[in-house]
C-alpha positions in Angstrom: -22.7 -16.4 3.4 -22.2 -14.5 0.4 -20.5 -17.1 -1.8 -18.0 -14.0 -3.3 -16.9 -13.5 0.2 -15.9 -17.0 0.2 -14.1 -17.2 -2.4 -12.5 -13.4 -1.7 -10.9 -15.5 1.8 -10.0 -18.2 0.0 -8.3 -16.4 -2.9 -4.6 -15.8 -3.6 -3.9 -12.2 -3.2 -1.3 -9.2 -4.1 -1.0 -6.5 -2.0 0.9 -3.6 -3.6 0.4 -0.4 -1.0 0.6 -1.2 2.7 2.7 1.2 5.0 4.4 -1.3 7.5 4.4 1.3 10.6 0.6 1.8 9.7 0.1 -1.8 10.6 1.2 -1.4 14.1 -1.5 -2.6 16.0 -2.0 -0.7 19.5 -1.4 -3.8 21.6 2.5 -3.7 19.7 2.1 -0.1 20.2 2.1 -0.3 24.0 4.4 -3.9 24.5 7.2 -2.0 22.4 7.0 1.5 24.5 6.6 -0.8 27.4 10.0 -2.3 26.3 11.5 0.6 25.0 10.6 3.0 28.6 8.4 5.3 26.3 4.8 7.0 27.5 2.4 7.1 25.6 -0.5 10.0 25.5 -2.6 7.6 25.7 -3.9 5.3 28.7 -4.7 2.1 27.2 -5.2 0.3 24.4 -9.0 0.9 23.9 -8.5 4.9 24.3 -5.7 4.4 21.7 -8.1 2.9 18.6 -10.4 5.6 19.7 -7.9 8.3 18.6 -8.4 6.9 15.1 -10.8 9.4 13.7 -9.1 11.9 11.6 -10.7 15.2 9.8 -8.1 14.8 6.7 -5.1 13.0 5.6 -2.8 15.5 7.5 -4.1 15.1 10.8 -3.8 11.2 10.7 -0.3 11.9 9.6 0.3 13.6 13.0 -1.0 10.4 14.7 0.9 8.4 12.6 4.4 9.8 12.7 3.5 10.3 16.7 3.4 6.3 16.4 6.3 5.5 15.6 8.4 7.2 18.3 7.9 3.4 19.7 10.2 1.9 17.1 13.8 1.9 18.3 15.7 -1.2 17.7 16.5 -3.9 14.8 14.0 -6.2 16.9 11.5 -3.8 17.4 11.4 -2.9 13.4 11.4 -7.2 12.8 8.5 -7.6 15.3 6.5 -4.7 13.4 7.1 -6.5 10.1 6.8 -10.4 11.5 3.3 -9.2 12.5 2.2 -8.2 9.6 3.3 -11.1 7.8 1.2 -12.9 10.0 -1.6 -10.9 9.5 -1.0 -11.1 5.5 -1.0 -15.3 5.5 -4.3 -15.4 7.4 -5.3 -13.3 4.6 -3.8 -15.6 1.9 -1.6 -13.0 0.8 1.0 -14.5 -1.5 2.9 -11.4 -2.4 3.3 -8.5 -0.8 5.2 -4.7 -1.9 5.2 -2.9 1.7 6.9 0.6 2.3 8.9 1.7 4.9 9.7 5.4 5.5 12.7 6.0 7.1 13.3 9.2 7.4 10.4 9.6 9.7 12.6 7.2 11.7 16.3 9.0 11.4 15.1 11.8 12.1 14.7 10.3 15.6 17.9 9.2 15.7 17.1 5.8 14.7 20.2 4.3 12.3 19.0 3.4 8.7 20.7 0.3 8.7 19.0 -0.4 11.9 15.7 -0.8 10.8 17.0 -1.8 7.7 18.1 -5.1 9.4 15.0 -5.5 11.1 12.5 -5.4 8.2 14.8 -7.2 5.7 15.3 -10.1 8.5 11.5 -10.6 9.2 10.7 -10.5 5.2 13.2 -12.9 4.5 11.8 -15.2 7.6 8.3 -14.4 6.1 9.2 -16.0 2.9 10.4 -19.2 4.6 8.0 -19.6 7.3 4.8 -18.5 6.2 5.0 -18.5 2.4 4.8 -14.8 1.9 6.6 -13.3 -1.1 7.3 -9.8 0.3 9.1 -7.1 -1.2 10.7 -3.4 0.0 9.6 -0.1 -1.0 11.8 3.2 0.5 8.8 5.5 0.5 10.0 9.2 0.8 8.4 12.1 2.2 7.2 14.5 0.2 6.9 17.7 3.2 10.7 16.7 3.3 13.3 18.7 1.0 14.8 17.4 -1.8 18.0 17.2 -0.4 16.8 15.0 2.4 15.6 12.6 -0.3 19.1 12.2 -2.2 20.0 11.7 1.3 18.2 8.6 1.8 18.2 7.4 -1.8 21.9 7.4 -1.1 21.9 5.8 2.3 19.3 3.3 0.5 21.7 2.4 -2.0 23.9 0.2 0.2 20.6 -2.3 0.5 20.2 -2.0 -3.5 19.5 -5.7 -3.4 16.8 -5.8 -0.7 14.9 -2.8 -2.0 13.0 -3.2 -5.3 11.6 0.7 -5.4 11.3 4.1 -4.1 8.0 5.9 -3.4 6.5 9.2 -2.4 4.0 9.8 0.4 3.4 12.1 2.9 1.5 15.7 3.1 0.7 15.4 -0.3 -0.9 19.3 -0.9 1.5 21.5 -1.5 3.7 19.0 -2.2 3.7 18.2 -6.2 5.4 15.9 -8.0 7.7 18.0 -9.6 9.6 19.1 -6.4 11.1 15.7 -7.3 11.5 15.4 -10.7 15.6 15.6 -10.5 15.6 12.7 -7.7 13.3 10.6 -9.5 15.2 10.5 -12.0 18.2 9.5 -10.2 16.2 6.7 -8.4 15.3 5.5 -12.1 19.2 5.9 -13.1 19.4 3.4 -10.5 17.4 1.1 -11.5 14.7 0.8 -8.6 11.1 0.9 -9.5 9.3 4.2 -9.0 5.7 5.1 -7.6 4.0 8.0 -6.2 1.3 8.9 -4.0 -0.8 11.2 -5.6 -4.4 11.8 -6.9 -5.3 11.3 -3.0 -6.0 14.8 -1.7 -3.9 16.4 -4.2 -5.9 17.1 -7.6 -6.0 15.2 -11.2 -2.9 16.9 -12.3 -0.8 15.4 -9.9 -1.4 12.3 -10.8 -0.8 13.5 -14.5 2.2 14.8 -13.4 3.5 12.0 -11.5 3.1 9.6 -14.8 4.7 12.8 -17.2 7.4 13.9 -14.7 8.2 11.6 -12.3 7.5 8.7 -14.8 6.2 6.2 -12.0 5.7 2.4 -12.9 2.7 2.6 -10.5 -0.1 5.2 -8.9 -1.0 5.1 -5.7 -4.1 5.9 -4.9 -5.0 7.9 -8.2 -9.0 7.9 -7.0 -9.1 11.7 -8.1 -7.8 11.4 -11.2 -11.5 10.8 -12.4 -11.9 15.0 -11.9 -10.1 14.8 -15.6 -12.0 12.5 -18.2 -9.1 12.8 -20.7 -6.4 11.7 -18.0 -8.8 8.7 -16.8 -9.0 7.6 -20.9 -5.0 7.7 -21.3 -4.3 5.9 -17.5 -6.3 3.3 -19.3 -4.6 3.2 -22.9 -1.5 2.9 -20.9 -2.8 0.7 -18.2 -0.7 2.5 -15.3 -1.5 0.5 -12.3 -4.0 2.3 -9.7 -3.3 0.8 -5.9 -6.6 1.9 -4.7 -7.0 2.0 -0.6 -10.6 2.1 -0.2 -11.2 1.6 3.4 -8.9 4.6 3.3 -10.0 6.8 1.3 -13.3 7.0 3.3 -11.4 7.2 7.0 -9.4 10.2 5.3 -12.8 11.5 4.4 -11.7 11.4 0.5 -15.3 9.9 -0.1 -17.6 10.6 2.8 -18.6 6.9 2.5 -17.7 3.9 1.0 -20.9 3.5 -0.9 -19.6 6.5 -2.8 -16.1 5.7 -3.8 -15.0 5.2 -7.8 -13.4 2.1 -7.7 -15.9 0.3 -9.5 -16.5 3.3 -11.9 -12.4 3.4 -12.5 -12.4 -0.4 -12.8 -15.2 -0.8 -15.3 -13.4 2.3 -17.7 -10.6 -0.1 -18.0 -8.0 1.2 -15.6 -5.9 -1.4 -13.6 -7.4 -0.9 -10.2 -5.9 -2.6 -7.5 -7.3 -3.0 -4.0 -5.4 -2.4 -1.3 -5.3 -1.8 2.8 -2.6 1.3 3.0 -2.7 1.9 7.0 -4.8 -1.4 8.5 -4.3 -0.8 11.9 -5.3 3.0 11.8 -8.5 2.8 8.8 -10.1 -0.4 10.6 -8.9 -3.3 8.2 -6.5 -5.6 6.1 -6.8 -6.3 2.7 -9.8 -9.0 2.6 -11.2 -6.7 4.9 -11.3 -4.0 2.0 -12.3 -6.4 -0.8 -15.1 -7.9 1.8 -16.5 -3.7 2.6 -16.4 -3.5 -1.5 -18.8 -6.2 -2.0 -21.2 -5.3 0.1 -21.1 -1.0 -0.5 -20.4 -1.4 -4.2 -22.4 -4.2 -5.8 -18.6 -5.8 -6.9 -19.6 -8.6 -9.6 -17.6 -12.0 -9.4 -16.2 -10.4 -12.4 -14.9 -7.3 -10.7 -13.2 -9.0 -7.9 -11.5 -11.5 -10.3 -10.0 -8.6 -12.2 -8.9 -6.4 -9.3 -7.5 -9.8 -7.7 -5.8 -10.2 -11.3 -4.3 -6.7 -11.7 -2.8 -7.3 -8.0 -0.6 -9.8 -9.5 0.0 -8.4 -13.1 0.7 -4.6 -11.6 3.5 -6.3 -8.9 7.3 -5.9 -9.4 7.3 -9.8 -9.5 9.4 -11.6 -12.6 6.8 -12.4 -15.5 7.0 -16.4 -14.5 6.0 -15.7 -10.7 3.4 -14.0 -12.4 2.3 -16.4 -14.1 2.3 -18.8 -11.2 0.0 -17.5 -9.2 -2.3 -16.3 -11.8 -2.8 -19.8 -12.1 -3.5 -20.6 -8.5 -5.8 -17.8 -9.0 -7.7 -19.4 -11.4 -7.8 -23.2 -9.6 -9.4 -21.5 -6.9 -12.3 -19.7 -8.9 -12.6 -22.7 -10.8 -12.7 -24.5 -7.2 -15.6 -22.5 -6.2 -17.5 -23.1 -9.4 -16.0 -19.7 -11.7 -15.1 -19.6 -15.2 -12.2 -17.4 -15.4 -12.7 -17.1 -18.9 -16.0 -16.0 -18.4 -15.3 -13.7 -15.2 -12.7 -11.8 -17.7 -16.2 -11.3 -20.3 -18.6 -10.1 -17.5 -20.3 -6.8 -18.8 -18.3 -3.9 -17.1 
């Protein structure tokens, strides 16, 4: 075996752009509309997966938000989270920043403190049982109005200690930034952490304006930000975190293949790429699934993968010591497998 995929399972990882109800395997899928007295369009589990071929990023959004409609109750939220968690310890995922979007869920009548309770619960049980650092992200939807958003950033306020940030996804052409300057700026005010999809489908400016307007602490995804050679030169003079979803990006048809994707391009101009999984369940893998498909498509160096497995860590919402402590674990278990981190940081990029 390819001794960098060894060390890629055995690593301590961040994951910093995973969208808990795109981690809903179909097997929940079906236990939880058995449960819940739900049909599904589909037949079976099998005829399910094979559903998950989508032309663009808005028609997997119809399958996805068609998904959740199995997602009722606080135990059914917990159980969607719990198996994740699960999921992220076989992965050696130490610290995880996962978004929920609820308003895809009240809008069905589901109670935000519902699902609320649910998710909190199985991330706190995460933390004691398995040894996964997990943090909440209130990701809002951008086809939704602005109004809808103060909505939630209200409702979301009453959990102010459980949520570290508030994001923006969804239907992201059409949909800039700055229809959301005002409530950014509240959500700042209040002291959450801010990110934004953007750079995706949408074009280079976005993600420009997403840094200028919305003033984010993080990009996610950001991939087409290379369109502007000036834009990728100041995202990495300010080093703006990239959480880059590469497995993704090629099921969304953003690259028609993973062989052609600029992660390693973005990484090697000095930007702080992360890798990430975004949707597992729907783009056909978790996290070391995505470092494991960049290895072998992109020519990754040892180097490479120690950096994006560094800015994983140094681009989470974690205090500076926490930081620092797995950094260090990071380290033992290059050195473990025969790396210099010292040299891994020099490797010609």
């Amino acid at each position: 075996m390819d001794p960098l995929i060894v060390v890629i399972a055995a690593m301590p990882k961040a994951e910093l752009h995973m969208h808990l109800e795109g981690s809903i395997e179909p097997e929940l899928s079906f236990r939880l509309a058995e449960k819940n007295g739900i049909r599904l369009r589909y037949r079976s589990v099998e005829e399910l997966r094979a559903a998950y071929d989508f032309p663009n990023l808005q028609g997997f959004l119809d399958v996805y938000y068609a998904g959740t409609s199995v997602l009722l109750d606080e135990q059914d939220f917990y159980d969607l989270a719990w198996a994740y968690l699960e999921r992220a310890q076989a992965d050696h995922i130490v610290r995880a920043e996962v978004f929920l979007g609820p308003q895809a869920h009240t809008a069905r009548g589901v109670p935000f403190d519902t699902m609320m309770r649910g998710v909190v619960r199985a991330l706190e049980d995460g933390a004691a049982r398995l040894g996964v650092s997990a943090a909440l992200i209130v990701n809002l939807l951008r086809h939704k109005s602005e109004e809808d958003g103060f909505a939630t950033l209200q409702q979301t306020v009453a959990w102010r200690d459980r949520v570290i940030g508030i994001g923006l996804g969804g239907t992201e052409v059409g949909n800039p930034p700055r229809k959301f300057e005002r409530l950014f700026a509240r959500c700042r005010e209040l002291g959450f952490r801010v990110m934004a999809h953007a750079g995706e489908e949408g074009p280079a400016g976005y993600v420009r304006d997403a840094v200028d307007v919305l003033k984010v602490d993080r990009i996610d995804h950001g991939v087409r930000c290379e369109e502007d050679p000036a834009l990728v030169r100041r995202l990495a003079a300010l080093q703006v975190p990239l959480t880059v979803c590469p497995l993704s990006n090629v099921k969304l048809k953003v690259f028609p293949r993973l062989v052609d994707h600029n992660l390693k391009r973005l990484l090697r101009a000095g930007l702080r790429v992360t890798i990430n999984s975004d949707d597992p369940s729907y783009f056909g893998g978790y996290l070391g699934d995505n470092y494991t498909a960049c290895v072998q498509a992109l020519g990754l160096a040892a180097g490479d993968i120690y950096r994006l497995a560094r800015n994983g860590f140094t681009a989470s919402f974690l205090p500076e010591e926490e930081k620092r402590k797995h950094l260090v674990a990071l380290d033992a278990c290059w050195r473990s497998h025969g790396y210099d981190p010292g040299e891994l940081m020099q490797e010609p990029t």
